[in-house]
N, C-alpha and C positions, 0 to 999 in steps of 0.2 A: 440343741440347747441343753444346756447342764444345768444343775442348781449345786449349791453345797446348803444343807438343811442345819436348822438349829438344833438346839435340845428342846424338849417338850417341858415349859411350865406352866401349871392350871393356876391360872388367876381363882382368889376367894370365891367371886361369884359365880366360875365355871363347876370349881371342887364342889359349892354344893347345890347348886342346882345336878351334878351325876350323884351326890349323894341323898338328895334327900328325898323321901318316900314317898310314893303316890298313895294318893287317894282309890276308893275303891271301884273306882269307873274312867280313873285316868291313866295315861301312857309311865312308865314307869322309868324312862325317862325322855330327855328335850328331845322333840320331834327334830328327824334327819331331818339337813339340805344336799341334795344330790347336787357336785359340784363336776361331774365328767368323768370319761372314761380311757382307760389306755388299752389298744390290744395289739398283742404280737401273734402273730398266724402263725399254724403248724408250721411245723416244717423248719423256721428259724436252724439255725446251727451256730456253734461257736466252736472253733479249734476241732471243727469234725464231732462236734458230741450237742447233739437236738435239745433246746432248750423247750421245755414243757413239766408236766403233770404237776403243777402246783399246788399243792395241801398245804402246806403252811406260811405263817409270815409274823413275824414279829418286828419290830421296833426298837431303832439304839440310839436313845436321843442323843448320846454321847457323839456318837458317829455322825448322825443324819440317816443310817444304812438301813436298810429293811436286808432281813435276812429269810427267804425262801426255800422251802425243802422240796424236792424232787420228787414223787412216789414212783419215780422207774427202779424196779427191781432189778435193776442191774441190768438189764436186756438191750437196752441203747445203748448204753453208759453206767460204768461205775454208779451206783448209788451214790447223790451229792446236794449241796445247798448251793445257793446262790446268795451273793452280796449284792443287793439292786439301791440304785439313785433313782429315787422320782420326786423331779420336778415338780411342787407341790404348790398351789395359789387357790385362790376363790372363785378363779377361771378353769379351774379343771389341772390335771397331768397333763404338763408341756411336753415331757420326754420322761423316756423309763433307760437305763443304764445301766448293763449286767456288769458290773467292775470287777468280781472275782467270781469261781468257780471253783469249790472246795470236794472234795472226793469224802464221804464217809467211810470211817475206817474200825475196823476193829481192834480191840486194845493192847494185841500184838503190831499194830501200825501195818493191816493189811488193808485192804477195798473188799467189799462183801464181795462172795460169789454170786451167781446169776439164782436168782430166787433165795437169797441169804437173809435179805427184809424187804421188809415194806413197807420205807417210811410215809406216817402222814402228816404229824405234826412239830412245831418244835416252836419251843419259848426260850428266852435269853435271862436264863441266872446271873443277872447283872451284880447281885451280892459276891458273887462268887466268881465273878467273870468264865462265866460257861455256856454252855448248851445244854438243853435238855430237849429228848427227842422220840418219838414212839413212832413204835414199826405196826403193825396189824399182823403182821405173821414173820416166822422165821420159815423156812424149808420145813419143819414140821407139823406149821401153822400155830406155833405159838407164840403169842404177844412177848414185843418187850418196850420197855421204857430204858433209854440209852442215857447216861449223864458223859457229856463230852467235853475237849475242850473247843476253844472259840477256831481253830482249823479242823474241825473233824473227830478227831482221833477218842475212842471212845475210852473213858476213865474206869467206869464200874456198869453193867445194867443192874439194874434193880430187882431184887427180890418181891413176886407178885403173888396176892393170896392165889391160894389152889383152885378157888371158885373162878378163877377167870381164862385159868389152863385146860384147855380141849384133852378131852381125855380121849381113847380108843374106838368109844363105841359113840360117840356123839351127844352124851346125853351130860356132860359139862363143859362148861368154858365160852370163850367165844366162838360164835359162827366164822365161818372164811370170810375174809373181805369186810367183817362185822364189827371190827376189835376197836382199839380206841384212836378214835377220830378225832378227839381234842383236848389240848390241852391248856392250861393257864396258871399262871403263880399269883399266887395270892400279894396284894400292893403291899407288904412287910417282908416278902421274900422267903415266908417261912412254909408255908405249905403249896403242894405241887396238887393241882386238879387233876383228872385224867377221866375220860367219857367212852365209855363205846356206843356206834353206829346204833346198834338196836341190844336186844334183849338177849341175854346172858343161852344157854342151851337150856339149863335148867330154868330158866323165870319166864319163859313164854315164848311168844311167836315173835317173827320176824311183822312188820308193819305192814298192816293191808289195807284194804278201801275200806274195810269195817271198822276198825281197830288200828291204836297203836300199838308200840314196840315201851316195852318197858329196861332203857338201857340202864346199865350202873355208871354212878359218879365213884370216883375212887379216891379219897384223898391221901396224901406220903409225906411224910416232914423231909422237907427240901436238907436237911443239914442232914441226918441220919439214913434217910433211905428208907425208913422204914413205914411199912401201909399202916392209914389208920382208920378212917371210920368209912361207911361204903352210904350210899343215898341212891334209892329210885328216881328215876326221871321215866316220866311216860311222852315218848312223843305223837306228834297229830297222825291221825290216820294219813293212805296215803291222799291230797286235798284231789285229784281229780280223779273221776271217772265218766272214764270214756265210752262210747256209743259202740264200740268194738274192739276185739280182739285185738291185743298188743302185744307186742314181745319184752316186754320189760318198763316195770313200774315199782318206784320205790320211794321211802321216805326214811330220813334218817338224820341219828346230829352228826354235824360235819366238822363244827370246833365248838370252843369255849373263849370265852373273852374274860380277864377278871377285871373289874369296876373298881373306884375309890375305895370306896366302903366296906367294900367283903363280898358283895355281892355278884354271881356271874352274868355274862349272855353265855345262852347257848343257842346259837345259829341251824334252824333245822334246814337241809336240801330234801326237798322231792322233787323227782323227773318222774313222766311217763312218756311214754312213746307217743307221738302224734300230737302231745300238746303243747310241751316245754319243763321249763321248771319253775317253782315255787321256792325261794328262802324267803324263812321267818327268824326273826331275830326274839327270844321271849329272856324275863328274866327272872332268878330264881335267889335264892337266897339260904341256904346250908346250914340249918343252926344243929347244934349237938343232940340237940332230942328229937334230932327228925332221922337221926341216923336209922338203919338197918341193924337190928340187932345181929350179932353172932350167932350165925349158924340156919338163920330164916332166910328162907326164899323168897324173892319175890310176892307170891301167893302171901306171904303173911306181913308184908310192909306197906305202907303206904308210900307214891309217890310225892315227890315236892309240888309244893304248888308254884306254878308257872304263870307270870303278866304276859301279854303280849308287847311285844316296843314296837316293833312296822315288819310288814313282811313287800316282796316282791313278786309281782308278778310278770310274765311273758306284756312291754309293752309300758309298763306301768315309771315313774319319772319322767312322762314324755317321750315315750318311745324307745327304754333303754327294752336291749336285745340280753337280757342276764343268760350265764351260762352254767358252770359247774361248779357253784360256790361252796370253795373248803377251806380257805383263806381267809384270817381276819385279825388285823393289828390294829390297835392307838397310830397315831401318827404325828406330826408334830402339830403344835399350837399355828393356826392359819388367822391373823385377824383378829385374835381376842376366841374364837372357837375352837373345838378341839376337834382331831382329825379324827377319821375311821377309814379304814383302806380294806377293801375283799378284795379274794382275787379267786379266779377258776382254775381247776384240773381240769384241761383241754383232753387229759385222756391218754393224748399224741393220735388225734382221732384228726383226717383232715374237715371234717362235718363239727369239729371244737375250736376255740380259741382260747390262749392263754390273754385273759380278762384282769384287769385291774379298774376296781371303781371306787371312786373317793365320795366321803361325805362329812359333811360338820356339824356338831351339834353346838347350838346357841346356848348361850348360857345365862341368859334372861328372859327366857321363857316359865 
């Protein structure tokens, strides 16, 4: 079964019931409906090249299309996106449809080399008709944020303040595998989000069962390139602990959402070994005087304050199985409600799946 999707428009009452402000003991915004789920098992292939590690997903109401980024470092397959069709109702994802399969390319119109990035996230500069894209590391391990066109092909990366380049001895920049996991544009098109995993080298530790991670928000005006103001975010410690020895336990933001109003989600993942995972969806809000002064550490800023929206737990909508949520788009208008779509990074692990889960928020609530 196919669909072909509309474009997304927010009726008065949807726009502001997402815009308008909660109270100080209310959800900050219209409680999710869990509407089903789509999953495609390891292993899938197209044209000989393994369809997985999904980190990002955006939305073209123009199209209908969700656009998908790959985080294979080239080691399957060329670093690339996906163009996906889903079948989208109040009954769940009828069908999911990889319709194209686009190679990332460097601005000489080449394909990364094998460990050349690692992309996580990407949003669609619809002002501009483009791409916008971040890797976590290059072969050096240093971040980049990619401005592309809508087949790949990279235009410019972006010049990043120095606080976020890994320097020699470890003690700047982002950690490995730690860089920025999320991304979002602002609903005017004018400023570009961008988030890492956890906490810078120099602002502190990585997230433990005690503690969170204090990542940086980064903001960039979408038309010039240029970085502008930076914001603390502290994420939750990691939420379980277990009765024994595990091999791997973490917590971390995994994307960003931008909202109506100015406002963001940012989507935390934690896994630990033996029990599952947790995503929380919280929301925050960026004003100019909460910024990070120039030149202060962490140690001397304050975080944003954070609501919670809903988080998930191992079971929880009825028995849904959630996996490796690093995906998260608008989607179109379903009913009078407006869509939300996550999707997993399977890994390419066959103990993963690549996960897609829908939800609609009411707009008279």
């Amino acid at each position: 079964m196919r669909a072909c999707l509309s474009p997304v428009f927010l009726t008065p009452l949807l726009l502001a019931a997402l815009a308008a402000p909660a109270g100080a003991d209310e959800a900050p915004l219209p409680r999710p409906t869990y509407r089903g789920e789509f999953v495609l098992p390891t292993g899938l292939t197209l044209a000989g090249t393994e369809f997985g590690g999904i980190s990002g997903l955006d939305f073209d109401p123009e199209t209908g299309l969700f656009y998908a980024i790959s985080d294979d470092r080239s080691d399957k397959a060329p670093a690339r996106f996906y163009e996906l069709k889903l079948a989208l109702s109040d009954a769940g994802i009828a069908a999911l449809d990889i319709a194209a399969t686009h190679t990332l390319r460097s601005a000489a119109g080449e394909a990364f080399a094998k460990g050349g990035v690692d992309p996580e996230a990407v949003r669609l500069d619809r002002t501009r008709d483009r791409l916008v894209w971040s890797s976590e590391g290059d072969a050096e391990g240093r971040p980049q944020i990619v401005v592309a066109t809508m087949d790949g092909k990279a235009e410019k990366t972006l010049d990043l303040p120095e606080v976020f380049l890994p320097n020699g001895d470890g003690t700047r920049g982002v950690r490995p595998n730690l860089a920025f996991e999320g991304l979002a544009i602002s609903p005017d098109g004018q400023t570009l989000y961008a988030m890492t995993e956890n906490a810078l080298a120099q602002d502190g530790d990585k997230a433990t069962s005690e503690a969170g991670s204090k990542s940086r928000l980064l903001t960039i005006d979408v038309e010039t390139g240029r970085p502008g103001a930076q914001y603390l975010y502290e994420t939750d410690p990691i939420p379980f602990r277990p009765t024994q020895t595990v091999k791997y336990a973490d917590n971390g933001v995994s994307e960003l959402l931008a909202l109506p109003d100015g406002r963001l989600i940012v989507v935390e993942r934690a896994y630990v070994d033996g029990i599952g995972n947790r995503i929380a969806f919280y929301v925050i809000d960026p004003k100019d005087g909460q910024a990070l002064p120039a030149g202060v550490s962490a140690a001397g800023g304050a975080p944003l304050a954070k609501t919670l929206w809903f988080k998930i737990d191992e079971g929880d909508f009825g028995g849904l199985d959630i996996d490796n949520i690093e995906a998260v788009s608008w989607g179109p208008d379903i009913g009078g409600e407006r869509s939300i779509v996550i999707a997993s990074d399977n890994n390419f692990s066959r103990h993963q799946k690549s996960q897609f889960v829908l939800f609609t928020l009411s707009g008279n609530e």
